[in-house]
N, C-alpha and C positions, 0 to 999 in steps of 0.2 A: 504493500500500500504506500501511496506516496507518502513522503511527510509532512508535517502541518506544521507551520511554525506561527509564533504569535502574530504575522502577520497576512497568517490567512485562516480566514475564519467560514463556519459550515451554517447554514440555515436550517430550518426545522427541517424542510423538504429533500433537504440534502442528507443530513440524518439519517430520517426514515431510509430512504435509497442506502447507504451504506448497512444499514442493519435487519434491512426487508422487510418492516415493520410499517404503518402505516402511520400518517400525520397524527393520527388520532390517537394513538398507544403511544408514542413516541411524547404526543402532550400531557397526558394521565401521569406517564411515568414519572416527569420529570416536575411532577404535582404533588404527585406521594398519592395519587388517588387508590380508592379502597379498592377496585376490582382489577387491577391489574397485580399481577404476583410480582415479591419483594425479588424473585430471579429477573424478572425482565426491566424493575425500576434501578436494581447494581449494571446491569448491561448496557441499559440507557444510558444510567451516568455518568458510569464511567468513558462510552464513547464520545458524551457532550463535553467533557471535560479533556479529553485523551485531542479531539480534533478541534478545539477552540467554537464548541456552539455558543452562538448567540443568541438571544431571542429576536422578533420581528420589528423591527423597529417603528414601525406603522399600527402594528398592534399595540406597541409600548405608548405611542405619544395618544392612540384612545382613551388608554386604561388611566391617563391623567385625567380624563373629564370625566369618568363615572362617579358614580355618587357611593359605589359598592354594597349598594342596598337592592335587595331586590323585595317585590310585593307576591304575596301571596292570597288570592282571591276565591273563597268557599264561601258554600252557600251557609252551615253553621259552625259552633265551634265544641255542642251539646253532643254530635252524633262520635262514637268512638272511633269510627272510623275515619274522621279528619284529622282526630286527635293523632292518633297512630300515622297517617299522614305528616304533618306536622312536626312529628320527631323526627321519621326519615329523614326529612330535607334537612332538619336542623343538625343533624349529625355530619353533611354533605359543607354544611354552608359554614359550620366552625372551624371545618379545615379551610375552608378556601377565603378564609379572612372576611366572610358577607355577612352583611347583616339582613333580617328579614323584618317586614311588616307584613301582619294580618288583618284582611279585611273582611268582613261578613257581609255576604249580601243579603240576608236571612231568605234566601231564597226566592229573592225579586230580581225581576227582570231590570227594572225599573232604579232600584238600587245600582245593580251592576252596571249599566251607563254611564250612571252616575260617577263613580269608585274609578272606572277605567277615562275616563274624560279628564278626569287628574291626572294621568299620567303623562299626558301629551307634553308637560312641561316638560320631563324629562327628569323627575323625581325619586325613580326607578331605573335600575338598569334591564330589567328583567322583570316578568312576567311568570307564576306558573298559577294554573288558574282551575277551578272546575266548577262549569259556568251553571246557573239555576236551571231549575225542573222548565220554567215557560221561557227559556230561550229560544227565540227561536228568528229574528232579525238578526245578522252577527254584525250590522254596519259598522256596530262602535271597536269590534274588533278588526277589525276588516284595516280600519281607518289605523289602527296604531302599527299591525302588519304593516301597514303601506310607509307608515313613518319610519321603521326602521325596529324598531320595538321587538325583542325575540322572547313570543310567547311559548310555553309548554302548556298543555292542557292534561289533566290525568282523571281518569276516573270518569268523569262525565265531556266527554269533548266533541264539537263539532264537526260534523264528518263532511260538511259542505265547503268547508275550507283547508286551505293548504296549509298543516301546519304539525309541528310533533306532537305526540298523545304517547302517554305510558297506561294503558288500562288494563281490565281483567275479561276474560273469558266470559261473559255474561250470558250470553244464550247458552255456552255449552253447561257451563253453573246451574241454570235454572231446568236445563234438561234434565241435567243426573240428579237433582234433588227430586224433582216432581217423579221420574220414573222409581227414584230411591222408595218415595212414598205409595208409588202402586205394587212397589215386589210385598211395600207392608200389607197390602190389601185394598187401599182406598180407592176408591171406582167413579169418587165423587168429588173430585177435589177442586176449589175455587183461589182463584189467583187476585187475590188483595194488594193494588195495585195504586200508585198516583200518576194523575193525569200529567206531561209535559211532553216534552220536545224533545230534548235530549236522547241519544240511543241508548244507552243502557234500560231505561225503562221498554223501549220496543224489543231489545234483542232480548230483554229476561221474560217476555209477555211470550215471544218467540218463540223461544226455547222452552217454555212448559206447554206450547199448544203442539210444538214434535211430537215431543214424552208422548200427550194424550193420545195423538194421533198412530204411534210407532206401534202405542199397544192396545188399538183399537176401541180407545173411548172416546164417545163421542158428544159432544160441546156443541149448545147454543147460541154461548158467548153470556150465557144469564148468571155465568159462574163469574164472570171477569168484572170484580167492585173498584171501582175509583174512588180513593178517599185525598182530601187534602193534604200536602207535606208538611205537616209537622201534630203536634200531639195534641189534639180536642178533644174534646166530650162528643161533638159530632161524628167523629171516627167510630169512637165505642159502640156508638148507637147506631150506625149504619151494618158493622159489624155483627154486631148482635141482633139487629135485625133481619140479616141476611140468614145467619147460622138459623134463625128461626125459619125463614119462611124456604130455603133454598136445602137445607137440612143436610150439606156437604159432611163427607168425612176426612177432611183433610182438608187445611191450608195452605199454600205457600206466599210468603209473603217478603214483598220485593225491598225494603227499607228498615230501616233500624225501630224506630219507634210504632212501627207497626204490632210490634211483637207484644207490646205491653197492652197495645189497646184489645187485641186478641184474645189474650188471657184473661182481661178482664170481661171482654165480653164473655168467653167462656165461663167464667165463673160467677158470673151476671143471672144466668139461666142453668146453671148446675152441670154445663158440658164437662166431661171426666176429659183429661187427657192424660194418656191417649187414648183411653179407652172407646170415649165415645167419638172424639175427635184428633186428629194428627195435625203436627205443626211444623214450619221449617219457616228459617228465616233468612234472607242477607243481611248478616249483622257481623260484627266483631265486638260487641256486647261482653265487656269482661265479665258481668253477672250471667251470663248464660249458664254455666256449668250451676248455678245455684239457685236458679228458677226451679218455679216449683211444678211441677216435673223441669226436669234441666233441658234445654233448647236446641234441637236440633238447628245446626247454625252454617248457611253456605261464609266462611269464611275468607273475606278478600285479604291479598298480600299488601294492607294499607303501608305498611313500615316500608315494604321493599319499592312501593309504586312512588313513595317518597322521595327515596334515595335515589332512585333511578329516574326521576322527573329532574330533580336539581341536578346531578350530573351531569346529565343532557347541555343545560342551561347554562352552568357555568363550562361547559366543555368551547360552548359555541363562542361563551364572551371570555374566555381565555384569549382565543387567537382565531376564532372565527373559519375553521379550516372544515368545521362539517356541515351539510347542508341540512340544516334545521329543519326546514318540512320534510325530509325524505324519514326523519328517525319514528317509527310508530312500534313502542313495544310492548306486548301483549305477557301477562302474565298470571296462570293460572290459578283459580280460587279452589278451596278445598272444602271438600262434604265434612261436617265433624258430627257422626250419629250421636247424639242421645236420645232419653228417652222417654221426650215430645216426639217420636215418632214409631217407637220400637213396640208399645203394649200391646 
């Protein structure tokens, strides 16, 4: 190999090329970031230092006018699984010297305009976002895309626009749960549901009308209740009204706070579970193991959809070398039986 002396120095691009590695592993390494192994961050190093790397110098006089904050935009802050979101990133963002702010939309449309319309000053270096149940205009996002703005969406994200998303398996999630619940027996089962825009609520609607269909039960749609996102008294009683008049043996149910109002409708009108009734929920509910019966729970990987939404984010406003809308990663949710589903 030729030699490098202090007056010749190698670029990121040039790196990668000597070491076969790509701009992007090549950037992680020399980050200390968590997913890249401590052998290929000594090989990194060592070559940036062995051949006089530099960093980008166009990147460098950027990274003077960032604010090094970045906004994080949910719809609450009550449901566990934003919670568990939330640390993800925060374990991402204290290595890479960022600071974060939280914003709640409490699940307005209306709000979220609002929240992102601030950012256009440039108050924020970044963007990760997971946008409300009745989104369904994206202009205001659309508009800070166009400004320069590098947004991540996780969890609930817009599939009309060009842009990264880290989500979870939600149709195939609500498959295996609902079919989990006919191998128990239930022949009746209603899918307790809110009304939005967003996909995850169409692709979990989805995926339990496969289940139905795969094992030849067959659906009116009289099974499928729409209740408001978040936790009313009108909930319970829409719930317990159905259990009465629809007389299902099984629930599944697409949200976190759905689960409470369930059980209490159940135990409203004397429903046993599971004996008289089966239950599954999308939750990460750390009381689930301690409900009474304990909660069959489709389990999303919120911690991991965290870490690997910031990632992204700060990978792109390091040095700008990966193409931000092309990253969409998908990572699967797990069945955890108990036994709300088992009696």
């Amino acid at each position: 190999m030729e030699d490098n002396t202090d007056d010749k120095k190698i670029n990121m691009k040039a790196l990668a090329k000597v070491l076969n590695l790509s701009t992007a592993t090549i950037s992680k390494a020399l980050r200390d970031s968590y997913d890249i192994s401590d052998q290929t961050k000594s090989r990194v190093k060592e070559a940036a230092s062995r051949l006089n790397y530099v960093t980008n110098p166009h990147a460098s006089s950027l990274r003077k006018h960032l604010s090094n904050t970045i906004a994080i935009v949910i719809p609450e802050i009550a449901d566990s699984f934003f919670s568990q979101v939330i640390n993800g990133i925060e374990s991402i963002a204290g290595k890479e010297k960022y600071h974060f702010l939280i914003y709640l939309t409490h699940d307005s449309y209306e709000r979220e305009v609002s929240i992102l319309n601030e950012f256009t000053s440039g108050r924020v270096d970044g963007i990760l976002i997971s946008v409300a149940s009745n989104t369904s205009d994206t202009a205001h996002i659309s508009k800070l895309q166009q400004a320069g703005m590098p947004i991540v969406f996780f969890d609930r994200d817009c599939a009309q626009l060009s842009a990264a998303s880290v989500t979870t398996d939600d149709f195939n999630s609500a498959y295996i749960a609902a079919s989990h619940m006919i191998a128990q027996g239930c022949k009746n089962i209603s899918l307790i549901t809110v009304q939005g825009y967003v996909s995850i609520f169409s692709s979990r609607e989805e995926g339990y009308k496969k289940a139905l269909s795969d094992m030849a039960i067959t659906s009116d749609g009289s099974n499928l209740i729409y209740c408001v996102n978040k936790y009313t008294d009108e909930n319970i009683a829409l719930i317990r009204d159905h259990l009465i008049s629809a007389r299902p043996d099984g629930l599944l149910l697409t949200v976190e706070h759905l689960a409470t109002s369930a059980y209490l409708a159940c135990h409203e009108i004397k429903l046993r579970i599971p004996n008289d009734i089966k239950i599954a929920c999308f939750t990460n509910q750390i009381t689930a193991p301690v409900l009474n019966p304990p909660l069959t729970t489709i389990l999303q990987p919120a911690y991991e959809m965290g870490q690997k939404a910031g990632a992204l984010l700060f990978e792109y406003l390091s040095h700008n070398y990966i193409k931000l809308e092309e990253e969409h990663i998908i990572i699967p949710s797990k069945l955890v039986i108990r036994e709300s589903t088992t009696g």
